[in-house]
C-alpha positions as a LaTeX table, in Angstrom:
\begin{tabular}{lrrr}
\hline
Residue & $x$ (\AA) & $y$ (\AA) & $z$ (\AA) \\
\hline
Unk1 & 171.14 & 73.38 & 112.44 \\
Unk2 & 173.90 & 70.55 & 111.65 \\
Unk3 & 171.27 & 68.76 & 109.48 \\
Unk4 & 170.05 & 71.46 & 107.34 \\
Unk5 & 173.66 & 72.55 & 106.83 \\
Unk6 & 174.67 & 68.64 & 105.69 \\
Unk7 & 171.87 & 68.90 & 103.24 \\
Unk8 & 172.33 & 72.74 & 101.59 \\
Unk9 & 176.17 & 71.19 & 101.54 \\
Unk10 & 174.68 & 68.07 & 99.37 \\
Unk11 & 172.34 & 70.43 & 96.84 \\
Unk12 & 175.73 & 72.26 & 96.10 \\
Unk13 & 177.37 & 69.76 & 95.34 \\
Unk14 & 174.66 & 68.20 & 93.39 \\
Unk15 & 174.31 & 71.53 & 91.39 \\
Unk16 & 178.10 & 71.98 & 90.72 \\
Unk17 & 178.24 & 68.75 & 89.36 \\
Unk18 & 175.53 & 69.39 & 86.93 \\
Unk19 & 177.00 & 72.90 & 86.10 \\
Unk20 & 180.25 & 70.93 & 85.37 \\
Unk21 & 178.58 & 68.73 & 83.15 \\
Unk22 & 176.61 & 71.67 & 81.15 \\
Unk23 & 179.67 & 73.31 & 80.57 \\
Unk24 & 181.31 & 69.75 & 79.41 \\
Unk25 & 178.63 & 69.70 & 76.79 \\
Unk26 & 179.34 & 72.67 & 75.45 \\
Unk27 & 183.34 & 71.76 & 75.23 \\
Unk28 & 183.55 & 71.48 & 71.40 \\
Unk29 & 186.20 & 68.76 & 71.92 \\
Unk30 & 183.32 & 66.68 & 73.57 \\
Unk31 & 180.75 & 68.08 & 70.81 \\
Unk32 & 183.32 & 66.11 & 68.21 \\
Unk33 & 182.87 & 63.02 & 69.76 \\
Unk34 & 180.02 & 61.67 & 69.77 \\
Unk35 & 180.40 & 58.51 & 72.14 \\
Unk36 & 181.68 & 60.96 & 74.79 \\
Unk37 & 178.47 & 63.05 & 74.10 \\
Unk38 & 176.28 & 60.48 & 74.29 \\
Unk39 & 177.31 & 59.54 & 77.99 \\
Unk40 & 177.72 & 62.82 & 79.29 \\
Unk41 & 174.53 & 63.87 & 77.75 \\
Unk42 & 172.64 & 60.84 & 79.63 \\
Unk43 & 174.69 & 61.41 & 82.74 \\
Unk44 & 173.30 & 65.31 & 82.22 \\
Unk45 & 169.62 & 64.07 & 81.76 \\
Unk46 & 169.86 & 61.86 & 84.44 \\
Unk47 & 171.34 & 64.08 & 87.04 \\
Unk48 & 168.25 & 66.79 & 86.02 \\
Unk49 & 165.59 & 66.19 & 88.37 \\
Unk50 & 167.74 & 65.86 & 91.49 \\
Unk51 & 169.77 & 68.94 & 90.74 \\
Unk52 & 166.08 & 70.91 & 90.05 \\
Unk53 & 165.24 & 69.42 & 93.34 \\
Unk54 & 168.40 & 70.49 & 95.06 \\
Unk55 & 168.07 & 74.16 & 93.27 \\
Unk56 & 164.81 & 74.44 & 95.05 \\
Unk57 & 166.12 & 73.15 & 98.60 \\
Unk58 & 169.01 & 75.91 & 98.19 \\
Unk59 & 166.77 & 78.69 & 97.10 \\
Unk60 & 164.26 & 77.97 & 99.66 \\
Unk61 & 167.49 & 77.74 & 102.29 \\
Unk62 & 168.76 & 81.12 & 101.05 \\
Unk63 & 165.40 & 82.91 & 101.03 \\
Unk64 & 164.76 & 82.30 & 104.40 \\
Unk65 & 168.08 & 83.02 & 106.03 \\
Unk66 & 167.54 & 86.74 & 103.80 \\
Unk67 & 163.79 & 87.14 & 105.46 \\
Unk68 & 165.68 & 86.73 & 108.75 \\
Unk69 & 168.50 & 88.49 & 108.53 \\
Unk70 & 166.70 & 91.30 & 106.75 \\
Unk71 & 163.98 & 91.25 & 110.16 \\
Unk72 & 166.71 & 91.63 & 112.30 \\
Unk73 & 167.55 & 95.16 & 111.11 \\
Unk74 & 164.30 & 96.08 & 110.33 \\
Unk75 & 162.82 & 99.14 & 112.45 \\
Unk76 & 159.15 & 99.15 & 111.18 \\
Unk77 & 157.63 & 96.66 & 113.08 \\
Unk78 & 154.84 & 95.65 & 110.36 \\
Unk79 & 157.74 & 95.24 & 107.61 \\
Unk80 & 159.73 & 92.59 & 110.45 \\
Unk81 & 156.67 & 90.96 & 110.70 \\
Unk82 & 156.16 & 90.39 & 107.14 \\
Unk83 & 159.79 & 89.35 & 106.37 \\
Unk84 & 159.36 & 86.76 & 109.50 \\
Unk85 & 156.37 & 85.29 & 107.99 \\
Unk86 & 158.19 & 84.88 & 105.13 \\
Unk87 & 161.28 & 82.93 & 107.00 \\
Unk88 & 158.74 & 81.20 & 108.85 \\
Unk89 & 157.23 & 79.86 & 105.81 \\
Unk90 & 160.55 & 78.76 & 103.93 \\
Unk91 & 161.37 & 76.94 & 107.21 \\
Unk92 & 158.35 & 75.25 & 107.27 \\
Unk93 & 158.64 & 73.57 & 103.39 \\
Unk94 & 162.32 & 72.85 & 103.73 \\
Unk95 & 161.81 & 69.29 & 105.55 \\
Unk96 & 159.52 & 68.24 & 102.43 \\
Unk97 & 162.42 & 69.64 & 100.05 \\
Unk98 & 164.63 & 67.67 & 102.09 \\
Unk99 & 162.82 & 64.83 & 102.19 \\
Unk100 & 162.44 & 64.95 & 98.77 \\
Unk101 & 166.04 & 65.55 & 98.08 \\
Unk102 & 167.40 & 62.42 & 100.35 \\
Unk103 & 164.52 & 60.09 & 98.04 \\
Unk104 & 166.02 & 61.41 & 94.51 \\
Unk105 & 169.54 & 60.53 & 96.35 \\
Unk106 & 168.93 & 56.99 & 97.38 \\
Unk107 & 170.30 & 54.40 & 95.33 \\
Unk108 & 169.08 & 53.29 & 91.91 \\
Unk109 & 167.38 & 50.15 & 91.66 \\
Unk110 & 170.21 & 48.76 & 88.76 \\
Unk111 & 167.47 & 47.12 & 86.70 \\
Unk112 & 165.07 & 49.66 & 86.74 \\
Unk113 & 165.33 & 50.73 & 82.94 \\
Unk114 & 166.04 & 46.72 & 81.96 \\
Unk115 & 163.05 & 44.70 & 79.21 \\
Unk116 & 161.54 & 42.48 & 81.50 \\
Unk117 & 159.86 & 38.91 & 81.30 \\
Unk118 & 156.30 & 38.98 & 82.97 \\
Unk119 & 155.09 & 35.42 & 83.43 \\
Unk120 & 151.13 & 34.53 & 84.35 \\
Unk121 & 150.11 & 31.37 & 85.85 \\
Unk122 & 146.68 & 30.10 & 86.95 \\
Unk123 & 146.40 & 28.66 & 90.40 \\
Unk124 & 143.73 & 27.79 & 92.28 \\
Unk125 & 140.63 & 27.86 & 90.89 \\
Unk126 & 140.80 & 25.94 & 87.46 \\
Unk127 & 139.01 & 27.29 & 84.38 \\
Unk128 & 138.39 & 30.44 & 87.17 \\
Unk129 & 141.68 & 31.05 & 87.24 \\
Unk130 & 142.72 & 30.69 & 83.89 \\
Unk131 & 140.09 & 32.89 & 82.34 \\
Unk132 & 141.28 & 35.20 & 85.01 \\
Unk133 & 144.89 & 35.08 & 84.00 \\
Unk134 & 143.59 & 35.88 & 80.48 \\
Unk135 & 142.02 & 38.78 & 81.90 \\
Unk136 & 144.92 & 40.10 & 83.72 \\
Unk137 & 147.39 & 40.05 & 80.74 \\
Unk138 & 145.14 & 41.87 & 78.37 \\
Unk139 & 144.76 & 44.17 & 81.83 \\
Unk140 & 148.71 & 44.43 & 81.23 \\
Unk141 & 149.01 & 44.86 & 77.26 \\
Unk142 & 146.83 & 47.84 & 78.13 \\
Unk143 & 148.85 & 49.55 & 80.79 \\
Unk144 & 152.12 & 48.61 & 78.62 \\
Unk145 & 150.10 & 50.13 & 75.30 \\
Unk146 & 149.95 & 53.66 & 77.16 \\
Unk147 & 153.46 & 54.06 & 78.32 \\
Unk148 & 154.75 & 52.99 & 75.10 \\
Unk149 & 155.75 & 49.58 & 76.04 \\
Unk150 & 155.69 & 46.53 & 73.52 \\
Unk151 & 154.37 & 43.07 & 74.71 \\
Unk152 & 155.12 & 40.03 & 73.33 \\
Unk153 & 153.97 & 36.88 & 74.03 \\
Unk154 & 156.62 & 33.83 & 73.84 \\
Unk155 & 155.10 & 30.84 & 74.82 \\
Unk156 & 151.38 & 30.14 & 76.21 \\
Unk157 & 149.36 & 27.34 & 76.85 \\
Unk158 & 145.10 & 28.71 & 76.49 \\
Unk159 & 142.57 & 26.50 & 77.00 \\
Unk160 & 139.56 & 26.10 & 75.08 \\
Unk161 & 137.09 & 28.69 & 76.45 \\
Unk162 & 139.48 & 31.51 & 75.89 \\
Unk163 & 141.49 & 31.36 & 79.46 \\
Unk164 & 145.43 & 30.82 & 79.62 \\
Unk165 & 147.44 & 27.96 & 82.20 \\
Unk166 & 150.26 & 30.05 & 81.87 \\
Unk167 & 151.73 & 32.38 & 80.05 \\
Unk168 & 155.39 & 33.88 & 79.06 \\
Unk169 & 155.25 & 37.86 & 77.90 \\
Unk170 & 158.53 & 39.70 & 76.78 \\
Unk171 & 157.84 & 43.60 & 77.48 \\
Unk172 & 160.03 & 45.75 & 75.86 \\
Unk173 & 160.96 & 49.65 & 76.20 \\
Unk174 & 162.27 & 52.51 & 78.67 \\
Unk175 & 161.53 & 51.54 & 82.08 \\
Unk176 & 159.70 & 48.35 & 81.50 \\
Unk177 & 161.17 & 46.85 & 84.78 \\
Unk178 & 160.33 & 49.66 & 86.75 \\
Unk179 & 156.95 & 50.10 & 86.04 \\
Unk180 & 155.74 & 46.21 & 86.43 \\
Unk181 & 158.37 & 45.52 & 88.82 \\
Unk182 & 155.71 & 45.91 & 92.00 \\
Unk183 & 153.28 & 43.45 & 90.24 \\
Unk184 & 155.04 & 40.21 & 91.39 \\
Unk185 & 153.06 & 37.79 & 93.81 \\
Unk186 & 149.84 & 36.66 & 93.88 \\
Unk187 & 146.23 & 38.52 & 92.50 \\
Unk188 & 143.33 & 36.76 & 94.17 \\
Unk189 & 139.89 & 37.42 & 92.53 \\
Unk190 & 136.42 & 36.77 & 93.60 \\
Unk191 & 133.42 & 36.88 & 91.60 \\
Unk192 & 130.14 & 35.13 & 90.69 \\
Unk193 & 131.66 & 32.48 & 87.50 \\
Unk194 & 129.68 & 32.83 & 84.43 \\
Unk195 & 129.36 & 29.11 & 84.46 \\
Unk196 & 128.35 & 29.19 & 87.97 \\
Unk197 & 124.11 & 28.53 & 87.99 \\
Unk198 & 123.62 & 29.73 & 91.70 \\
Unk199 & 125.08 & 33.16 & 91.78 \\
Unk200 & 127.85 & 32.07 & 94.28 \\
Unk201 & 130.95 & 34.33 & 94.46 \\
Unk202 & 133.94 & 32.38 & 93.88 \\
Unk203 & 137.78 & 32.65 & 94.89 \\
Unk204 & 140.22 & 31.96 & 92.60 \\
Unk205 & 144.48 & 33.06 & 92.36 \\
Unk206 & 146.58 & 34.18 & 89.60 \\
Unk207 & 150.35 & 34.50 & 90.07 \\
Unk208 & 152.23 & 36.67 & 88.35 \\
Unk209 & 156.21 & 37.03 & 88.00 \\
Unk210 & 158.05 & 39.76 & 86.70 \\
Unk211 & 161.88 & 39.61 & 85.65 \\
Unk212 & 165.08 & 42.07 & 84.51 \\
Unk213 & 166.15 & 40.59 & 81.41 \\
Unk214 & 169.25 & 39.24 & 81.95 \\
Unk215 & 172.30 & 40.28 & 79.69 \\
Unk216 & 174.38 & 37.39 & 78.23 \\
Unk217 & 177.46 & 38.93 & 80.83 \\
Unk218 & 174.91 & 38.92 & 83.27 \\
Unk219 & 174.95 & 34.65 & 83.46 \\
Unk220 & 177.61 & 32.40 & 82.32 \\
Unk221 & 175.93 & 29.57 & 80.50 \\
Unk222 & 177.58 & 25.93 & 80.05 \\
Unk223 & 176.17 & 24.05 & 77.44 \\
Unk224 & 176.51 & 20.99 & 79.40 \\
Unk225 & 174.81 & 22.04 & 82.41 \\
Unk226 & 171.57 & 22.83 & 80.04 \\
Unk227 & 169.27 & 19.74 & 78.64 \\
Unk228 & 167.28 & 20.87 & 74.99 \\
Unk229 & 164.17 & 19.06 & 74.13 \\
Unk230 & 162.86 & 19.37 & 71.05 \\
Unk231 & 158.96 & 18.46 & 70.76 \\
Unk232 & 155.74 & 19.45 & 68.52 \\
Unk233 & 154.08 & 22.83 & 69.47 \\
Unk234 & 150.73 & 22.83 & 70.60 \\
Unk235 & 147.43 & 24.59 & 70.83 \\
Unk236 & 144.44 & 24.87 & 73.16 \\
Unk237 & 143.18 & 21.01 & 74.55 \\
Unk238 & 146.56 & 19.93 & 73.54 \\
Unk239 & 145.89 & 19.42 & 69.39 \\
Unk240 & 148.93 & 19.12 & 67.30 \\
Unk241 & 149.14 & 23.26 & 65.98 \\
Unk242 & 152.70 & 22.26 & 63.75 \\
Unk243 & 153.90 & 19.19 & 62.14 \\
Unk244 & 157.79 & 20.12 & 62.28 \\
Unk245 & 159.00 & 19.89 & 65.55 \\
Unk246 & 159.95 & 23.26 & 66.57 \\
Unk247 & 159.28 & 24.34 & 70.17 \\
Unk248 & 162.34 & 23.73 & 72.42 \\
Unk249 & 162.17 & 23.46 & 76.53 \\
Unk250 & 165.36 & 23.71 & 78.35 \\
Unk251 & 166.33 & 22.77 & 81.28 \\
Unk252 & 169.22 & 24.09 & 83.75 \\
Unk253 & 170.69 & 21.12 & 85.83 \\
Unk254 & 172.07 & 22.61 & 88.49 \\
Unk255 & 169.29 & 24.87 & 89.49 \\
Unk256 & 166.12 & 22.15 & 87.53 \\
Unk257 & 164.63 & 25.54 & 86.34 \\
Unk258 & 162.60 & 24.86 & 83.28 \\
Unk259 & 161.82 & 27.06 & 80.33 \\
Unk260 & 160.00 & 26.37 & 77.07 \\
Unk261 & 159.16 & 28.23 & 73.89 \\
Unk262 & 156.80 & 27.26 & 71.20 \\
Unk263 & 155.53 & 30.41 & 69.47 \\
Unk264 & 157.89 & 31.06 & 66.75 \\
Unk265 & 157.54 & 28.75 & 63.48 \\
Unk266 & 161.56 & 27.97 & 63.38 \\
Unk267 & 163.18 & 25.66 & 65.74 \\
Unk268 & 166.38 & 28.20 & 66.24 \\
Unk269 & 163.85 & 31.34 & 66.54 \\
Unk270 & 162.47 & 29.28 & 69.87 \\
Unk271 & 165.45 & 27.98 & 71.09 \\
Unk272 & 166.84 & 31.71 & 70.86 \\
Unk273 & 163.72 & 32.80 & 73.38 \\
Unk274 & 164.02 & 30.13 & 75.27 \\
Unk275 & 168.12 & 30.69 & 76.07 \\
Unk276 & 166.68 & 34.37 & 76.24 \\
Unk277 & 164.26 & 33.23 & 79.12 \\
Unk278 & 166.61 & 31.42 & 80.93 \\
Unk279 & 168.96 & 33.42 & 82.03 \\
Unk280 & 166.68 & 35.69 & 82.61 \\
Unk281 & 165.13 & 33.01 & 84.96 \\
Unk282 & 168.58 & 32.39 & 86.36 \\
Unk283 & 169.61 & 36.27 & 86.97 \\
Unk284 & 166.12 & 36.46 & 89.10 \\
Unk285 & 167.20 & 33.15 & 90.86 \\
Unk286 & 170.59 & 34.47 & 91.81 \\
Unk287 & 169.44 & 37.35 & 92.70 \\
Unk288 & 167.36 & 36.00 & 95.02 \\
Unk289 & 170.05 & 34.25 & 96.81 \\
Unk290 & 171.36 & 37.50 & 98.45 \\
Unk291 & 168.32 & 39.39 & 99.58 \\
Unk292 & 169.81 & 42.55 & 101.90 \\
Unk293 & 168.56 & 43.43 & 104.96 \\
Unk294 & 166.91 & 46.02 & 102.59 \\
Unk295 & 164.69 & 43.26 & 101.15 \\
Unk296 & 163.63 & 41.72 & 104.80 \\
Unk297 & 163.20 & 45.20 & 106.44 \\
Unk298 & 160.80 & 46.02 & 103.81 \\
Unk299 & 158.71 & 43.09 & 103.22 \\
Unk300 & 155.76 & 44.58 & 106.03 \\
Unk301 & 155.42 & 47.38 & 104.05 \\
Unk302 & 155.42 & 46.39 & 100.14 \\
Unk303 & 155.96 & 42.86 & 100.35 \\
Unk304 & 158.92 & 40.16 & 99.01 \\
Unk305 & 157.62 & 39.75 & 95.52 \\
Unk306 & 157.49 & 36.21 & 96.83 \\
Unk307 & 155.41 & 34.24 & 94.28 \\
Unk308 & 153.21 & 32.09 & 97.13 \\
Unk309 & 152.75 & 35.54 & 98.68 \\
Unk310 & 149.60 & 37.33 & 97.80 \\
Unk311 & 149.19 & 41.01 & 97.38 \\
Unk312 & 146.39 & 42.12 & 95.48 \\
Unk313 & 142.53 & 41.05 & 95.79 \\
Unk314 & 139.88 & 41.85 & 92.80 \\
Unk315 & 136.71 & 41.82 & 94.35 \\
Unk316 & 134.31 & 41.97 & 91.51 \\
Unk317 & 130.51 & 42.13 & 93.37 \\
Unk318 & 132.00 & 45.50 & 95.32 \\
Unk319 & 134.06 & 46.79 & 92.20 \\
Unk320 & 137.24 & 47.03 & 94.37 \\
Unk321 & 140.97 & 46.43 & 93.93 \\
Unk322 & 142.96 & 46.28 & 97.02 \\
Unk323 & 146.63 & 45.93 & 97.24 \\
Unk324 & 147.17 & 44.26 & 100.77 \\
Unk325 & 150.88 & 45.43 & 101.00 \\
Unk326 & 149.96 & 49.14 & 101.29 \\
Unk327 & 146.28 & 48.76 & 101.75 \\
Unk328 & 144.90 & 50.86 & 99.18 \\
Unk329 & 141.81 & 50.24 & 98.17 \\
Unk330 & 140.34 & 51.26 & 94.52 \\
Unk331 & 136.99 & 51.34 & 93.53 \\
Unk332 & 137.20 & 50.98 & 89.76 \\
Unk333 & 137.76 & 47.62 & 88.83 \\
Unk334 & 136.43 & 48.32 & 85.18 \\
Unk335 & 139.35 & 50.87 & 84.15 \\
Unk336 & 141.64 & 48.89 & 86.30 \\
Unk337 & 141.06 & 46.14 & 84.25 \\
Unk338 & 141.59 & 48.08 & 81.42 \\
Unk339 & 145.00 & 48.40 & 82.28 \\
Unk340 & 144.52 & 51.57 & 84.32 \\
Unk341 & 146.49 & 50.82 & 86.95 \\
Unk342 & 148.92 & 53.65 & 87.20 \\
Unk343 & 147.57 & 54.87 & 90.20 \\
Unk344 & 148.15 & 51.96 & 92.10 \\
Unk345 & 152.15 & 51.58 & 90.74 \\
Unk346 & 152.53 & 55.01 & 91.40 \\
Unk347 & 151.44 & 54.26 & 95.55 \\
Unk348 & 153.41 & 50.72 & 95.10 \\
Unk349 & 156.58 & 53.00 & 94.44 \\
Unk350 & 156.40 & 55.85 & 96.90 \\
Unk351 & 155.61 & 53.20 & 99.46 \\
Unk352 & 159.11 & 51.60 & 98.22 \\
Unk353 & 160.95 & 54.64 & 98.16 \\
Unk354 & 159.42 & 55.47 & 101.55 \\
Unk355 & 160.62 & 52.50 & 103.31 \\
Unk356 & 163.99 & 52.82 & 102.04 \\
Unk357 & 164.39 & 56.61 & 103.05 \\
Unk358 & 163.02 & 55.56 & 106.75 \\
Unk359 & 165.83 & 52.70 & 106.41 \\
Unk360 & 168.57 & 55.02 & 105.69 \\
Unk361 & 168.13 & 57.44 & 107.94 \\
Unk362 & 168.49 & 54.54 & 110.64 \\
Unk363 & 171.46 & 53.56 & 109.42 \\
\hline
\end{tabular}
């Protein structure tokens, strides 16, 4: 079996690589240094689950080749049957370890354990929507709360019954990108309005955007390719909030992307978030520029991330939650709300990791 052979070849050399770096750890020379710890400790941790994974593939390979080989020469015929079974039974769970296996081995999404910027806009809909948006960040400060995330908002514009137009959220912590990465695109909701008298169910949209925060290597920045405007921050129905002027917009030239920041009491504390913002902004826009054949292959089955693209409908009157790009339905909207959604990113992520197993193995 040329496959089976390629694989128990990979586990081996997945395990003597992380013997190697046990035994690297241990070198005292390494133990005196601690930036060479540090990596090779990380590199270690890393490498963990795929080399438990790979143990278990090689095990399971070895303990079934021994139930066969040790049938073979067995004379008692109840004994052959039993060791048989046995084989028969490794055989059967090594395409799941393999399957496994080939998932831990596919690439690394690079931004995976990056801060992100999450960014909530109403659409359609009007004070619908906004109230909505409202709704779905605290949805997210309560998913971020539980995996030890912090969420900070940078720049919002609420309106006077307590809904947002938009809103620009700085998440912070291990994994932040990976975990919100799948919420991108847009979250259509239909209810019955509290404002509406007839007990119709409307349809409104939220979009949401979700970004790696960009390193200052990541984008070169020319100060004369960027316009600053410095103007007075304000509140909900557009009062004056702050005599000074202190929020700052920016905007890049080349590409017109806009950002704006009006949070922060000092002038240079905004225009420090908004620089911040925009290259995130710009990372996410040049990134976009070279979508693989990755990206387009995948789009049936999880979707673009494209921000006109909707994904997700919150249907109040039935309680349900269904994500359109792997058409899973959920019927807790309450906890979901709550910012119980792990269930949901958790089937958002297989189905990614899915599609790009069934990619590379056409390759």
């Amino acid at each position: 079996m040329p496959q089976q052979d390629d694989m128990l070849k990979k586990a081996e050399g997945i395990l003597q690589k992380y013997d190697e770096l046990s035994k690297k750890l241990a070198d005292p020379a390494v133990l005196g240094d601690m930036d060479a710890w540090r990596k090779l400790s990380k590199e270690h941790a890393d490498l963990g689950e795929l080399a438990a994974a790979a143990g278990e593939y090689k095990k399971t390979s070895g303990d079934m080749a021994a139930a066969f080989e040790a049938a073979e020469s067995e004379t008692d015929r109840e004994m052959r049957e039993l060791l048989e079974e046995e084989g028969y039974a490794c055989k059967e769970r090594l395409p799941a370890l393999a399957d496994r296996l080939k998932i831990l081995l596919l690439p690394k999404d690079k931004n995976d354990e990056r801060d992100c910027v999450l960014e909530i806009r109403a659409g359609v809909g009007g004070e619908e929507a906004a109230l909505f948006a409202a709704e779905l960040l605290r949805m997210y400060r309560g998913f971020c709360a539980a995996h030890r995330l912090k969420l900070e908002v940078e720049d919002e514009n609420a309106t006077e019954l307590g809904g947002v137009k938009e809103v620009t959220a700085h998440v912070t912590g291990s994994g932040a990108y990976k975990l919100l990465k799948y919420e991108s695109g847009v979250h259509r909701v239909q209810r019955v309005p509290e404002t509406e008298t007839q007990g119709r169910i409307h349809t409104s949209a939220v979009s949401v955007a979700v970004m790696p925060e960009a390193e200052e290597v990541d984008v070169e920045l020319n100060d004369k390719d960027v316009r600053i405007d410095i103007y007075h921050s304000g509140g909900a129905g557009g009062q004056n909030v702050n005599k000074v002027a202190s929020a700052v917009r920016l905007t890049h030239l080349p590409t017109g992307i806009v950002v704006q920041c009006q949070n922060e009491r000092s002038q240079l504390q905004n225009k420090a978030l908004a620089y911040r913002m925009l290259r995130t902004k710009l990372y996410d826009y040049y990134n976009s520029q070279n979508r693989s054949q990755y990206d387009q292959n995948r789009k049936n089955l999880i979707g673009s991330g494209d921000r006109s693209e909707r994904i997700r409908t919150y249907n109040f009157p039935q309680g349900r939650v269904t994500d359109h790009r792997i058409g899973l339905s959920l019927y807790s909207i309450e906890s979901f709300m709550a910012g119980e959604i792990d269930e949901m990113v958790e089937a958002l992520a297989v189905a990614d990791r899915e599609a790009q197993l069934a990619l590379s193995e056409e390759k």
